[in-house]
N, CA, C and O atoms as a Maestro MAE file, in Angstrom:
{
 s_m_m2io_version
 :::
 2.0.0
}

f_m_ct {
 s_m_title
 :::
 protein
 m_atom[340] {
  # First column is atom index #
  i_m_mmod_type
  r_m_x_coord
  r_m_y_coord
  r_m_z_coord
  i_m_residue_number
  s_m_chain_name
  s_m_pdb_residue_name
  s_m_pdb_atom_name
  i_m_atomic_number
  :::
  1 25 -220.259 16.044 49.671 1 A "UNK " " N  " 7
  2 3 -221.564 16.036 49.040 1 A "UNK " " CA " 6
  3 2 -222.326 14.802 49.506 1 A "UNK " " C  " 6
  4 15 -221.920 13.680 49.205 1 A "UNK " " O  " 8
  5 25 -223.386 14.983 50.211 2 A "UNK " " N  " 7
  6 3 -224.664 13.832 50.684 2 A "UNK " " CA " 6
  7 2 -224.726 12.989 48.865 2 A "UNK " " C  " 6
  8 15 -224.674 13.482 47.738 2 A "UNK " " O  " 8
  9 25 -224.821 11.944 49.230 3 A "UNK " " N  " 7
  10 3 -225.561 10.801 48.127 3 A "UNK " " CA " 6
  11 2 -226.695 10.201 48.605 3 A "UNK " " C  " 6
  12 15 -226.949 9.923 49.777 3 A "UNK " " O  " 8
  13 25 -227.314 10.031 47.699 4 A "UNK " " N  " 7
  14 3 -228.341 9.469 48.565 4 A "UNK " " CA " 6
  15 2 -229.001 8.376 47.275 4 A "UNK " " C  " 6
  16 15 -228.660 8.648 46.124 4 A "UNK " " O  " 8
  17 25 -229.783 7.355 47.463 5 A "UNK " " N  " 7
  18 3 -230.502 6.136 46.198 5 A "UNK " " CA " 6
  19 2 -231.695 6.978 45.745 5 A "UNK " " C  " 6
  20 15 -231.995 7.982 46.392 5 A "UNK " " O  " 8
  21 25 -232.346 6.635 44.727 6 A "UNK " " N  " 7
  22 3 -233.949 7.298 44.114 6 A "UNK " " CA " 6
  23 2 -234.484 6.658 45.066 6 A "UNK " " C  " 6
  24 15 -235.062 7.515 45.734 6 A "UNK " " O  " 8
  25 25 -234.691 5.328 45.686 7 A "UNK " " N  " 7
  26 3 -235.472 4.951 46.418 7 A "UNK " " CA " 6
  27 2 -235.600 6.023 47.348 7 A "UNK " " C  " 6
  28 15 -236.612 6.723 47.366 7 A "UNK " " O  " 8
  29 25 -234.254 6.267 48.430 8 A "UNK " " N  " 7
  30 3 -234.491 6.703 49.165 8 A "UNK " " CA " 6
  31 2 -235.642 7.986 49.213 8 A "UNK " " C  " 6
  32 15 -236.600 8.219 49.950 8 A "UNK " " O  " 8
  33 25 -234.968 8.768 47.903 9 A "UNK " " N  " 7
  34 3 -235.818 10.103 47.523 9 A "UNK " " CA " 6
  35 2 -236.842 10.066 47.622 9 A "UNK " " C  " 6
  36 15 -237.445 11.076 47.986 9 A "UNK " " O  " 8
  37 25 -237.598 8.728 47.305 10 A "UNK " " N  " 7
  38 3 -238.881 8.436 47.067 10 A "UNK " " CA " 6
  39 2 -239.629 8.288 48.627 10 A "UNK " " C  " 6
  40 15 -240.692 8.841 48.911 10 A "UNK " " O  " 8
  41 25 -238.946 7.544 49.430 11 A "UNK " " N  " 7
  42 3 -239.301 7.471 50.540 11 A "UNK " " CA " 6
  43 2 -239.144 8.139 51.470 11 A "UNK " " C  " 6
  44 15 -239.441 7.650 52.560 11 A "UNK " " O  " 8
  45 25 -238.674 9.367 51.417 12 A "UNK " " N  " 7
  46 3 -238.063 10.691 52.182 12 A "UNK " " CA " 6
  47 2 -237.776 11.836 51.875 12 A "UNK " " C  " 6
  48 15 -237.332 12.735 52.590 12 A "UNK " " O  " 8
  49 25 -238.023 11.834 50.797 13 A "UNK " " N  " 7
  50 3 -238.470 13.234 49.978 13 A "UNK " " CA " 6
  51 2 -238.537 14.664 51.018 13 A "UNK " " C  " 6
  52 15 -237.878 15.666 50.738 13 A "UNK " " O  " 8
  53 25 -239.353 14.593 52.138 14 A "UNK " " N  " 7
  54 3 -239.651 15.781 53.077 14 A "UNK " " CA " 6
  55 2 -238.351 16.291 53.759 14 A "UNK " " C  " 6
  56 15 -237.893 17.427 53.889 14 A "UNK " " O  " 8
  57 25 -237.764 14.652 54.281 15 A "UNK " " N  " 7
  58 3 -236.310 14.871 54.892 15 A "UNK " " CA " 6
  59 2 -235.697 15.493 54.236 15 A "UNK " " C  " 6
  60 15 -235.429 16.649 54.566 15 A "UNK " " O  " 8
  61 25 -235.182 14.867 52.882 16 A "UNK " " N  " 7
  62 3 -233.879 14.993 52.126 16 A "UNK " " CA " 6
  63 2 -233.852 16.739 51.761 16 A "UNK " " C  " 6
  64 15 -232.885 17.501 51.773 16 A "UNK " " O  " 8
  65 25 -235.568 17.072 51.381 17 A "UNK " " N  " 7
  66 3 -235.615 18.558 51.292 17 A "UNK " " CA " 6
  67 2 -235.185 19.278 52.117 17 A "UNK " " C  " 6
  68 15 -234.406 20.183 51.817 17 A "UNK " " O  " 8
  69 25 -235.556 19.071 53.261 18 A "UNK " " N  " 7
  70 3 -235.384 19.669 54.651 18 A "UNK " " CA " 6
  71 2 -233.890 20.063 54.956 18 A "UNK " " C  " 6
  72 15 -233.392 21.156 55.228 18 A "UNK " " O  " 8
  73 25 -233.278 18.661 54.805 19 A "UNK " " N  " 7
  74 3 -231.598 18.819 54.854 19 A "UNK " " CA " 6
  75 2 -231.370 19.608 53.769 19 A "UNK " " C  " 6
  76 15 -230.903 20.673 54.173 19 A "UNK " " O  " 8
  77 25 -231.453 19.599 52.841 20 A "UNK " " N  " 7
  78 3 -230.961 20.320 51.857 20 A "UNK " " CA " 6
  79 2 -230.725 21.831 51.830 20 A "UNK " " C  " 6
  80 15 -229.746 22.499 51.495 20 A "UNK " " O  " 8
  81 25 -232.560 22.320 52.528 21 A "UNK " " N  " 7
  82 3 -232.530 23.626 52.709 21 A "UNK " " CA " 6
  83 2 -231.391 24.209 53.732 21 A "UNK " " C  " 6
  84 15 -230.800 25.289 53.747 21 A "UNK " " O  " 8
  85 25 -231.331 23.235 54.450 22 A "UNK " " N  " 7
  86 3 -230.635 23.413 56.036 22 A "UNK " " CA " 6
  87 2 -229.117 23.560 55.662 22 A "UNK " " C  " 6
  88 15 -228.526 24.423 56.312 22 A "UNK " " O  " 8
  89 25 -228.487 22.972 54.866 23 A "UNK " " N  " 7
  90 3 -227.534 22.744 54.773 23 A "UNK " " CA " 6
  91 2 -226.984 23.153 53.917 23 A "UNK " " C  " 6
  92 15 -225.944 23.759 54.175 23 A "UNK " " O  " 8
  93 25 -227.434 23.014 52.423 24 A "UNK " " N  " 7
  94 3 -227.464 23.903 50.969 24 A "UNK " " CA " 6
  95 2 -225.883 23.433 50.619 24 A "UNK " " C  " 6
  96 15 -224.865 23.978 50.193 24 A "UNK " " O  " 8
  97 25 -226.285 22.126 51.046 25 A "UNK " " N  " 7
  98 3 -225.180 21.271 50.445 25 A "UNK " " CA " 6
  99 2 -226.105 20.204 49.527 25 A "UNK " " C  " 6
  100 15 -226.795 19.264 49.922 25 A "UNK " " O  " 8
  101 25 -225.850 20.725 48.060 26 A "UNK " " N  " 7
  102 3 -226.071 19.104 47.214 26 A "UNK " " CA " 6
  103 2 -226.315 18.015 47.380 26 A "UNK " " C  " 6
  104 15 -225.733 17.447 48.304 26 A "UNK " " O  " 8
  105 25 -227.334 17.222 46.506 27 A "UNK " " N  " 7
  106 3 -227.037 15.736 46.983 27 A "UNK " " CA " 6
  107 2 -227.236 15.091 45.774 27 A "UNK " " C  " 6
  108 15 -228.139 15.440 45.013 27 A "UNK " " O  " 8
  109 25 -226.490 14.202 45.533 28 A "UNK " " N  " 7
  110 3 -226.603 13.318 44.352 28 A "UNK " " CA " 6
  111 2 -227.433 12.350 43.922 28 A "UNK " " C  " 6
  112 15 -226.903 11.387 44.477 28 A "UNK " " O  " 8
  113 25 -228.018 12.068 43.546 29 A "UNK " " N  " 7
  114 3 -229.219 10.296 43.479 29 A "UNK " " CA " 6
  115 2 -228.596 10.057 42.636 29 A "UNK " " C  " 6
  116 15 -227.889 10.713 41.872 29 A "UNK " " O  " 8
  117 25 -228.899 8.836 42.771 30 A "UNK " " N  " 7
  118 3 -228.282 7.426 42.396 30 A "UNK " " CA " 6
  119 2 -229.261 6.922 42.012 30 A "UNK " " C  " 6
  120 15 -230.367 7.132 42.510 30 A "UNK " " O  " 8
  121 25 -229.007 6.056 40.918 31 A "UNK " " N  " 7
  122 3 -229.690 5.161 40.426 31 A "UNK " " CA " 6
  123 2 -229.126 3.471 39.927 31 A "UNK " " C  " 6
  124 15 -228.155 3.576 39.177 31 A "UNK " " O  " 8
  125 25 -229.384 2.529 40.094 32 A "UNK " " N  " 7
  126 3 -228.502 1.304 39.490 32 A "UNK " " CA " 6
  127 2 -227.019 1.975 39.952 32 A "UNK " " C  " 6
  128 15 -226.176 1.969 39.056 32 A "UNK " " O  " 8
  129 25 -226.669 2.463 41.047 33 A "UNK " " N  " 7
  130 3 -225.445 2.766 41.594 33 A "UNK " " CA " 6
  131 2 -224.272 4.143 40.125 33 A "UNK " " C  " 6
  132 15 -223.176 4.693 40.025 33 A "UNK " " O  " 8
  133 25 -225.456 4.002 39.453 34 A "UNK " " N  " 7
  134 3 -224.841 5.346 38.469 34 A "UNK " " CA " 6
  135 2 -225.285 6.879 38.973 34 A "UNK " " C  " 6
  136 15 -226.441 6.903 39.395 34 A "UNK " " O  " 8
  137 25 -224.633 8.073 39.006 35 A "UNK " " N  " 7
  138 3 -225.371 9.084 39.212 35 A "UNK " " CA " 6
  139 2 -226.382 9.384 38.234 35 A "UNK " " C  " 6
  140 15 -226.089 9.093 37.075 35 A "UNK " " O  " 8
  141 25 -227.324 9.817 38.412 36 A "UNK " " N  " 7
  142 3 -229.148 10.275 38.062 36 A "UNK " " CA " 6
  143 2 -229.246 11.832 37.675 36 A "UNK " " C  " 6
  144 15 -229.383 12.369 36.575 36 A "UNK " " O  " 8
  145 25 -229.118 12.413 39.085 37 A "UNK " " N  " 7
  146 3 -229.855 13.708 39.180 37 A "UNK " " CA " 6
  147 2 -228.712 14.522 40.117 37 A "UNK " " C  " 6
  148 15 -227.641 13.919 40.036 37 A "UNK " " O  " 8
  149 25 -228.641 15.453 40.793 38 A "UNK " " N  " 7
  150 3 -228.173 16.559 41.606 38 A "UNK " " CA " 6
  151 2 -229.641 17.234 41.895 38 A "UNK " " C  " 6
  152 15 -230.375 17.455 40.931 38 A "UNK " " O  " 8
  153 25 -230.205 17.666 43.658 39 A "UNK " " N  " 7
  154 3 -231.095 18.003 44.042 39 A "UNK " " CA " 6
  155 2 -229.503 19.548 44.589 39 A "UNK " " C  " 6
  156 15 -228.402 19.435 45.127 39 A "UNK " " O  " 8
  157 25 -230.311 20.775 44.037 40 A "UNK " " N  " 7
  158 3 -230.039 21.731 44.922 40 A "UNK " " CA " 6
  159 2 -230.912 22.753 45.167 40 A "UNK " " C  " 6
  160 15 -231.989 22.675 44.576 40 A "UNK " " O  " 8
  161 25 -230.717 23.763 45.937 41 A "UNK " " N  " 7
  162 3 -231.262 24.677 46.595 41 A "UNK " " CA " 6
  163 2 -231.490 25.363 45.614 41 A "UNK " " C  " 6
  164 15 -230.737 25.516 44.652 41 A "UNK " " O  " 8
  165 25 -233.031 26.049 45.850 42 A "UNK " " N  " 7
  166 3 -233.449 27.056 44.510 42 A "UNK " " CA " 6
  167 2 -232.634 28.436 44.688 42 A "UNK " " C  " 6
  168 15 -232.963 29.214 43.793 42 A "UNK " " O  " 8
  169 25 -231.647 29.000 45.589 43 A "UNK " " N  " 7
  170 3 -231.432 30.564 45.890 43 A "UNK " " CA " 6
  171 2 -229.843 30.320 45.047 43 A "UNK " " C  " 6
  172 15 -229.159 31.167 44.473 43 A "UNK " " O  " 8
  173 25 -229.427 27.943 45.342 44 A "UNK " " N  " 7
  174 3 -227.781 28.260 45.062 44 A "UNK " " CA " 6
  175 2 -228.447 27.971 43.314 44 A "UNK " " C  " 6
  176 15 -227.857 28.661 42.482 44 A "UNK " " O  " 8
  177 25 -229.145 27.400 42.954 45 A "UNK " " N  " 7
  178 3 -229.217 26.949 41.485 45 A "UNK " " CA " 6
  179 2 -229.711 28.060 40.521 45 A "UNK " " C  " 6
  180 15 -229.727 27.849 39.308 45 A "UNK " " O  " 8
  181 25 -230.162 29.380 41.113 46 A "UNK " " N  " 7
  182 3 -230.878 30.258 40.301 46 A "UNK " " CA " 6
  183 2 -229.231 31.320 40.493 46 A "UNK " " C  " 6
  184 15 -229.171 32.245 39.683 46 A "UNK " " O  " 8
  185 25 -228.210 31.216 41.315 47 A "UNK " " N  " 7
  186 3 -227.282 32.122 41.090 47 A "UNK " " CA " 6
  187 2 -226.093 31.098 40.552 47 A "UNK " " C  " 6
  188 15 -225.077 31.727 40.254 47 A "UNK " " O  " 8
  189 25 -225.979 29.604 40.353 48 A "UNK " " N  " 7
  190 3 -225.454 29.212 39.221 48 A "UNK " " CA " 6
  191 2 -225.788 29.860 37.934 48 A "UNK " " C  " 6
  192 15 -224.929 30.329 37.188 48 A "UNK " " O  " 8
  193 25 -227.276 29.877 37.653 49 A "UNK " " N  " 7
  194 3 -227.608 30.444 36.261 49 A "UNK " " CA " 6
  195 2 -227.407 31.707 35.636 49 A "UNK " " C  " 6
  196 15 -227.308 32.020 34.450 49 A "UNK " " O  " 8
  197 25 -227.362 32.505 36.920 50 A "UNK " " N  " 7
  198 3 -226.449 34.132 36.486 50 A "UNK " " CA " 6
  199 2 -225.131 34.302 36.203 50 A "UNK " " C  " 6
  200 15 -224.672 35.257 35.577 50 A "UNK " " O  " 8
  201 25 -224.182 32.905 36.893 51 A "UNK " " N  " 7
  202 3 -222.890 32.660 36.877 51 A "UNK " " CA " 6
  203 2 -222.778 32.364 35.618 51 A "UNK " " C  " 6
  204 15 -221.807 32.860 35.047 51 A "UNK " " O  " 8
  205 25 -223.593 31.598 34.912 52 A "UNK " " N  " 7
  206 3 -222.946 31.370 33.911 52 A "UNK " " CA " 6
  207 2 -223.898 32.067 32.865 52 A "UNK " " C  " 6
  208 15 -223.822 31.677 31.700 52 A "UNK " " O  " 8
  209 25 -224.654 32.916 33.138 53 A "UNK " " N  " 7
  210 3 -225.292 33.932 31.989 53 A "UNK " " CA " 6
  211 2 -223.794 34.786 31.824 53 A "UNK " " C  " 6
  212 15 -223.183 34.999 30.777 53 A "UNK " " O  " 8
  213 25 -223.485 35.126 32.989 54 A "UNK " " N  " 7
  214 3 -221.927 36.106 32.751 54 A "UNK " " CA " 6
  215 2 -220.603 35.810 32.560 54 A "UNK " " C  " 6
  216 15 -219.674 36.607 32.436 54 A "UNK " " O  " 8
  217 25 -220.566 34.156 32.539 55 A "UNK " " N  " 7
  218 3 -219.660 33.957 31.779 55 A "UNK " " CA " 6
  219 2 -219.777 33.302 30.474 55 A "UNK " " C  " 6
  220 15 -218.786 32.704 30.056 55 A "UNK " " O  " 8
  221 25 -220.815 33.327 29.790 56 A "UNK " " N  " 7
  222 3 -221.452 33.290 28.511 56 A "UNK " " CA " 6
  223 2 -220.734 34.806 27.775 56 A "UNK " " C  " 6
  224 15 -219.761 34.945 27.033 56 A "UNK " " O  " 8
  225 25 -221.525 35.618 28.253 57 A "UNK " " N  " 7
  226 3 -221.474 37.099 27.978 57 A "UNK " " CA " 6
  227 2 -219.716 37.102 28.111 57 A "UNK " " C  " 6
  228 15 -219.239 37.018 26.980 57 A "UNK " " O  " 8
  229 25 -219.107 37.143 28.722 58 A "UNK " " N  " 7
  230 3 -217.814 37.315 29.088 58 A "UNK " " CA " 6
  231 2 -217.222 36.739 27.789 58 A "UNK " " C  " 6
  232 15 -216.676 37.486 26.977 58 A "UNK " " O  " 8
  233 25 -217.355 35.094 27.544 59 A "UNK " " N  " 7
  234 3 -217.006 34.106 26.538 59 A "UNK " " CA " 6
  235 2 -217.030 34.892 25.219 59 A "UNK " " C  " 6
  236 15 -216.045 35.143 24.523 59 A "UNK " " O  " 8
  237 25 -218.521 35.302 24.939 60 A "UNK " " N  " 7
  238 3 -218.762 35.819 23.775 60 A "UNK " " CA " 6
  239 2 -218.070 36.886 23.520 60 A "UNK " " C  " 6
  240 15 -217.956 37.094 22.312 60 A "UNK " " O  " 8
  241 25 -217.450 37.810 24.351 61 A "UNK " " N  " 7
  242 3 -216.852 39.240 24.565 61 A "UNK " " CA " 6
  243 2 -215.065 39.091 24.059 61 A "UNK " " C  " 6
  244 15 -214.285 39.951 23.650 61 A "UNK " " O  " 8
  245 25 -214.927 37.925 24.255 62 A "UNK " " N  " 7
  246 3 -213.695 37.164 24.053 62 A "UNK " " CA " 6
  247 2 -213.423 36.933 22.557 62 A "UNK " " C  " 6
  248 15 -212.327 37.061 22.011 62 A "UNK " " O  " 8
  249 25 -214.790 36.509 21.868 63 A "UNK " " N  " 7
  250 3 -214.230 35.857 21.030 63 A "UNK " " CA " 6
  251 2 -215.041 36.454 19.870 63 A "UNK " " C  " 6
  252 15 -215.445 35.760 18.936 63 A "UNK " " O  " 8
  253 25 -215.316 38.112 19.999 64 A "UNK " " N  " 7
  254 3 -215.322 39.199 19.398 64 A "UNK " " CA " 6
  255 2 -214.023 39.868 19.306 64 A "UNK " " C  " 6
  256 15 -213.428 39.850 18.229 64 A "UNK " " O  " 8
  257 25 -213.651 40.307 20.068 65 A "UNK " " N  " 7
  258 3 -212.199 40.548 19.992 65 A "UNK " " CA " 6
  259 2 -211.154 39.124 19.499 65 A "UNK " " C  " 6
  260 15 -209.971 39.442 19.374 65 A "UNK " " O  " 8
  261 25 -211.225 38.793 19.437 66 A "UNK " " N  " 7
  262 3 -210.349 37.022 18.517 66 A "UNK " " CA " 6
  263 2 -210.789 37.737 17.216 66 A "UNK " " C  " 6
  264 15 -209.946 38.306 16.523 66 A "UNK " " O  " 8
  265 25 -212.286 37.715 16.827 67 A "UNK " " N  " 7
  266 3 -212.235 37.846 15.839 67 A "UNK " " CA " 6
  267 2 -212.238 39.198 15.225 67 A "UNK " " C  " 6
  268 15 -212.528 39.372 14.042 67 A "UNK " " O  " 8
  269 25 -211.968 39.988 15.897 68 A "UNK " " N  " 7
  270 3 -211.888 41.891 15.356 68 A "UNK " " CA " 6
  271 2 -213.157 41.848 15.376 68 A "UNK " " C  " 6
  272 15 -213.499 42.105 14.221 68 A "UNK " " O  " 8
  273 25 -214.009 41.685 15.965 69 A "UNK " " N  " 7
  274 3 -215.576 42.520 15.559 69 A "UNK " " CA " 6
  275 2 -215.939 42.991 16.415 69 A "UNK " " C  " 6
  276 15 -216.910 42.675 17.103 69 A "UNK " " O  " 8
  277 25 -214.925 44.191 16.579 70 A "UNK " " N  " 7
  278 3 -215.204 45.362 17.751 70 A "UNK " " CA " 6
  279 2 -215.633 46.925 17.511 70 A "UNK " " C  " 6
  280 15 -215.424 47.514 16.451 70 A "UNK " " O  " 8
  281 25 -215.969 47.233 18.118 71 A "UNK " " N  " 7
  282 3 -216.570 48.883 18.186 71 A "UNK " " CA " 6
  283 2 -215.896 49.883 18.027 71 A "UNK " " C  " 6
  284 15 -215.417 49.459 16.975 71 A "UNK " " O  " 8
  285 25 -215.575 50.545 18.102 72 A "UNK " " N  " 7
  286 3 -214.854 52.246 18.911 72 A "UNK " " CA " 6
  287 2 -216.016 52.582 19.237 72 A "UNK " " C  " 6
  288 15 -217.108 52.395 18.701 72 A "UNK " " O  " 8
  289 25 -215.485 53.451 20.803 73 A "UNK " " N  " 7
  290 3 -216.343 53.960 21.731 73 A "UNK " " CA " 6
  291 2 -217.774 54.381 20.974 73 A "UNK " " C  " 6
  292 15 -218.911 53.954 21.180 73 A "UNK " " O  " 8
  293 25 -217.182 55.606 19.804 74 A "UNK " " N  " 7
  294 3 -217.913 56.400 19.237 74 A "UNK " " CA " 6
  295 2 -219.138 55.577 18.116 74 A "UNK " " C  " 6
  296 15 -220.332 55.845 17.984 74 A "UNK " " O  " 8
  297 25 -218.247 54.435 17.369 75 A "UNK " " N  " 7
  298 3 -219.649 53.682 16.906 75 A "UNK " " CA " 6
  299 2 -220.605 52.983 17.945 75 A "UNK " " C  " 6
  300 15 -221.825 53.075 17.813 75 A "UNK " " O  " 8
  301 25 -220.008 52.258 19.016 76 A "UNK " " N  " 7
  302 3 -221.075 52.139 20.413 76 A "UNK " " CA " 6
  303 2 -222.224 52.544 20.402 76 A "UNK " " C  " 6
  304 15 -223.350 52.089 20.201 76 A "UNK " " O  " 8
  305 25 -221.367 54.265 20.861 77 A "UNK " " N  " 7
  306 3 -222.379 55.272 21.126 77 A "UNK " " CA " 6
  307 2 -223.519 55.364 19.955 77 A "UNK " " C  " 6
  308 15 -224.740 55.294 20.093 77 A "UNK " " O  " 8
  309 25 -222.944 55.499 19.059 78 A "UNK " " N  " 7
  310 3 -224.096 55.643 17.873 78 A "UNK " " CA " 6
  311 2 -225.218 54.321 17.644 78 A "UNK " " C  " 6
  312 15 -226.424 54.560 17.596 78 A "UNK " " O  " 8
  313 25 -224.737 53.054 17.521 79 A "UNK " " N  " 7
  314 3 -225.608 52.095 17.968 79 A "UNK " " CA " 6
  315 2 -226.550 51.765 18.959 79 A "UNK " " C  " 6
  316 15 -227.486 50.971 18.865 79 A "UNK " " O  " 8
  317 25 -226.226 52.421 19.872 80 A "UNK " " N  " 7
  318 3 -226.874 52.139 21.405 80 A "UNK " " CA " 6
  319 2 -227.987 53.639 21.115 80 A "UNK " " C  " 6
  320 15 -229.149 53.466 21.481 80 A "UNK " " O  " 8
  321 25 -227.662 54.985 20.514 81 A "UNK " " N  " 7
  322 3 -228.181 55.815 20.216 81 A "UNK " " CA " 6
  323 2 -229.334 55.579 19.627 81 A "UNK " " C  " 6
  324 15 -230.384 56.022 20.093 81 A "UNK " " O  " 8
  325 25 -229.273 54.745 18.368 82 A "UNK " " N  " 7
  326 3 -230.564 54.216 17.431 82 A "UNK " " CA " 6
  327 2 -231.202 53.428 18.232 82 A "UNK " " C  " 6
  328 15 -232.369 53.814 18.296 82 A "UNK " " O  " 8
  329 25 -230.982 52.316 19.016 83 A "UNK " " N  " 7
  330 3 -231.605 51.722 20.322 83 A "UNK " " CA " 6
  331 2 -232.227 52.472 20.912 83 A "UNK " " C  " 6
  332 15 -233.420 52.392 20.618 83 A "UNK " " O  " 8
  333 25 -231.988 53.240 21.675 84 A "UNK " " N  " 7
  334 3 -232.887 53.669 22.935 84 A "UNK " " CA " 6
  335 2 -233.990 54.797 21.864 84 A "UNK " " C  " 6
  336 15 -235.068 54.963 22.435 84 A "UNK " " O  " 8
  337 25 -233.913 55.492 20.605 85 A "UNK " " N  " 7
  338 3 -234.787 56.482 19.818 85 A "UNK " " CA " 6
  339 2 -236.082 55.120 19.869 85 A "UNK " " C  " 6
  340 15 -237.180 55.293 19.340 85 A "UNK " " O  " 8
  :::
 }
 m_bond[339] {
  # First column is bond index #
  i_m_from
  i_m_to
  i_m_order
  :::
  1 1 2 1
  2 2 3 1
  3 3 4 2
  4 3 5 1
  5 5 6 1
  6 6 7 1
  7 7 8 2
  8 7 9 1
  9 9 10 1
  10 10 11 1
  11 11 12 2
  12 11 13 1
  13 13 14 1
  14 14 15 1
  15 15 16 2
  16 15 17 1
  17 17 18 1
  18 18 19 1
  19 19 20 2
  20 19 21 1
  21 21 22 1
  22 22 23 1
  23 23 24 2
  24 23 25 1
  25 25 26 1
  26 26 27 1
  27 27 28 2
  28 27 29 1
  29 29 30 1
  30 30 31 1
  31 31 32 2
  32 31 33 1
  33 33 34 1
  34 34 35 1
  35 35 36 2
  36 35 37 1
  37 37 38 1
  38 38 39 1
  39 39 40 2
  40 39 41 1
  41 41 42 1
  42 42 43 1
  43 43 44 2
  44 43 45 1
  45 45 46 1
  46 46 47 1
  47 47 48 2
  48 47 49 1
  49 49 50 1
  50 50 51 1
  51 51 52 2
  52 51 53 1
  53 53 54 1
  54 54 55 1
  55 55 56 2
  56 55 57 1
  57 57 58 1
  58 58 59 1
  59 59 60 2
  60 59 61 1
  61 61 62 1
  62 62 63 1
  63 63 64 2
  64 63 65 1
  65 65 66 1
  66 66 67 1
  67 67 68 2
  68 67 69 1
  69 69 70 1
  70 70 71 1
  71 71 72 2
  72 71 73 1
  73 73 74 1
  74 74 75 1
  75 75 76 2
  76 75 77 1
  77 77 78 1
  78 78 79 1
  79 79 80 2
  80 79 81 1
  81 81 82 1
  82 82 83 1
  83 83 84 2
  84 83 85 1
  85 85 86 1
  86 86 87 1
  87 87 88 2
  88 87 89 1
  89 89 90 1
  90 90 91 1
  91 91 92 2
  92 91 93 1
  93 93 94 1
  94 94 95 1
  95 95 96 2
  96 95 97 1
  97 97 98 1
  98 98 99 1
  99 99 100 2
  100 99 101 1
  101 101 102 1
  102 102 103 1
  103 103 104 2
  104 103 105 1
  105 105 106 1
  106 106 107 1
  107 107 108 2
  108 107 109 1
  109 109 110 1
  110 110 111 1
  111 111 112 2
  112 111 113 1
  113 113 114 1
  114 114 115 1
  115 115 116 2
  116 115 117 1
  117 117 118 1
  118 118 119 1
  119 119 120 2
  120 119 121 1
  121 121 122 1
  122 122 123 1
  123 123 124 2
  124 123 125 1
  125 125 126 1
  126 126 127 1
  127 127 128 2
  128 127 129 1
  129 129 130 1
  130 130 131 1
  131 131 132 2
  132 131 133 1
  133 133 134 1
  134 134 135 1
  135 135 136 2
  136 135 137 1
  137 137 138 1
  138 138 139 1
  139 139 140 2
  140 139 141 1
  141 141 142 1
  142 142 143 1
  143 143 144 2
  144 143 145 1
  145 145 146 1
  146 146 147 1
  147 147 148 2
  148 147 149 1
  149 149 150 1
  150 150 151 1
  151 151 152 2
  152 151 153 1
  153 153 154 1
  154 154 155 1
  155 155 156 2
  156 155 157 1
  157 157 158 1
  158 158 159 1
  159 159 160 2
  160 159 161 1
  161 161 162 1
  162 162 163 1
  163 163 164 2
  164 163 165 1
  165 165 166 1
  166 166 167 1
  167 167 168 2
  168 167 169 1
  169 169 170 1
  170 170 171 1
  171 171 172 2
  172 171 173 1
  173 173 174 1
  174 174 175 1
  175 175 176 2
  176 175 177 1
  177 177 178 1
  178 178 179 1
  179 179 180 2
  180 179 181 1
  181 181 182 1
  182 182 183 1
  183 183 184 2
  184 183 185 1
  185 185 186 1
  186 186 187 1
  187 187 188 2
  188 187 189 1
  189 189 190 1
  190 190 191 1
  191 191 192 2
  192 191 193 1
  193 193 194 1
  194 194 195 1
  195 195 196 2
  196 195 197 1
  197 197 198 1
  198 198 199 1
  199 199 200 2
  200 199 201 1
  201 201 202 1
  202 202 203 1
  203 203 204 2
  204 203 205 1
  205 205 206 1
  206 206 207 1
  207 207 208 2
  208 207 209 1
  209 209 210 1
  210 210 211 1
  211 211 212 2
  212 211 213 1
  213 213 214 1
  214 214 215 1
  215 215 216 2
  216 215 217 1
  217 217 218 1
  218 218 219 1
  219 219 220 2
  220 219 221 1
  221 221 222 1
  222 222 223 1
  223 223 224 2
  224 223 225 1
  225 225 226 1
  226 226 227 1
  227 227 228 2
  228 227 229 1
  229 229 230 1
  230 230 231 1
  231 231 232 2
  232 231 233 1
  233 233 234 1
  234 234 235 1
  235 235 236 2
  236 235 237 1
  237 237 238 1
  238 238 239 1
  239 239 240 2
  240 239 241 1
  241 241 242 1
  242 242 243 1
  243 243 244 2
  244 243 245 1
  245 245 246 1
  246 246 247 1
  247 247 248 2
  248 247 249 1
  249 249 250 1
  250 250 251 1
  251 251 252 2
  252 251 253 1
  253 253 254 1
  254 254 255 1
  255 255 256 2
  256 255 257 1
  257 257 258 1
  258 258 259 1
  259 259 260 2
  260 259 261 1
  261 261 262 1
  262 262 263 1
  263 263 264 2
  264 263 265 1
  265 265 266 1
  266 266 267 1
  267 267 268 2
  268 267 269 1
  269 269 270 1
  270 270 271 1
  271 271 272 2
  272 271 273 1
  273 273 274 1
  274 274 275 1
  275 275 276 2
  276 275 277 1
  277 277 278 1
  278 278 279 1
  279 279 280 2
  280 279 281 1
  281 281 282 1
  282 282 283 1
  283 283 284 2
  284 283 285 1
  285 285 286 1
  286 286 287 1
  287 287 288 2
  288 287 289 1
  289 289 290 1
  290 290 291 1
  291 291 292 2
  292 291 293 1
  293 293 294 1
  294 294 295 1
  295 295 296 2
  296 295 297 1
  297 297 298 1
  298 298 299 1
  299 299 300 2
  300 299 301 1
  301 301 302 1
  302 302 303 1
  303 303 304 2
  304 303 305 1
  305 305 306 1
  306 306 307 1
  307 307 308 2
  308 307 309 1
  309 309 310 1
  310 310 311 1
  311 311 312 2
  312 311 313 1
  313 313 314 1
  314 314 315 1
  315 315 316 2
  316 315 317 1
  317 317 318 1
  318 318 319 1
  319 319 320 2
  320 319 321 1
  321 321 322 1
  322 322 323 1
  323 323 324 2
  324 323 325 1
  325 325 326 1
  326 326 327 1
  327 327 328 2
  328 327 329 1
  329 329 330 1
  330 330 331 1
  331 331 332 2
  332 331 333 1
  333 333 334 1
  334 334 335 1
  335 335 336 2
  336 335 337 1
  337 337 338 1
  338 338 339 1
  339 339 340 2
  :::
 }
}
């Protein structure tokens, strides 16, 4: 993973984008030598957010069944029935 200072960001901003697109490898800023921020690619950061919309959904699916608050097929059907009327 590229690191790079805020200064730098500040002063190269066009580059650091440029590489980024090019490469669609991460880069970290720094600040007072602590990490700041993570700069990534809008195509990898918008399919992080589906990654974890579905393992949200997945999570939650989990811990319906933990707790018994499950369906049979047939009540499903009947729920999803009143939905789509």
């Amino acid at each position: 993973m590229k690191v790079e200072l805020v200064t730098t960001l500040k002063r190269q901003a066009t580059k650091i984008l440029q590489d980024l697109h090019t490469s669609k490898e991460p880069v970290l800023i720094t600040e007072h030598g602590q990490p700041s921020a993570y700069l990534v690619d809008v195509d990898d950061y918008e399919m992080m957010q589906k990654r974890m919309s579905i393992l949200e959904g997945i999570a939650k699916g989990e811990q319906a069944i933990r707790n018994d608050d499950v369906l049979t097929n047939q009540q499903a059907k009947e729920k999803m029935d009143k939905w789509l009327k």
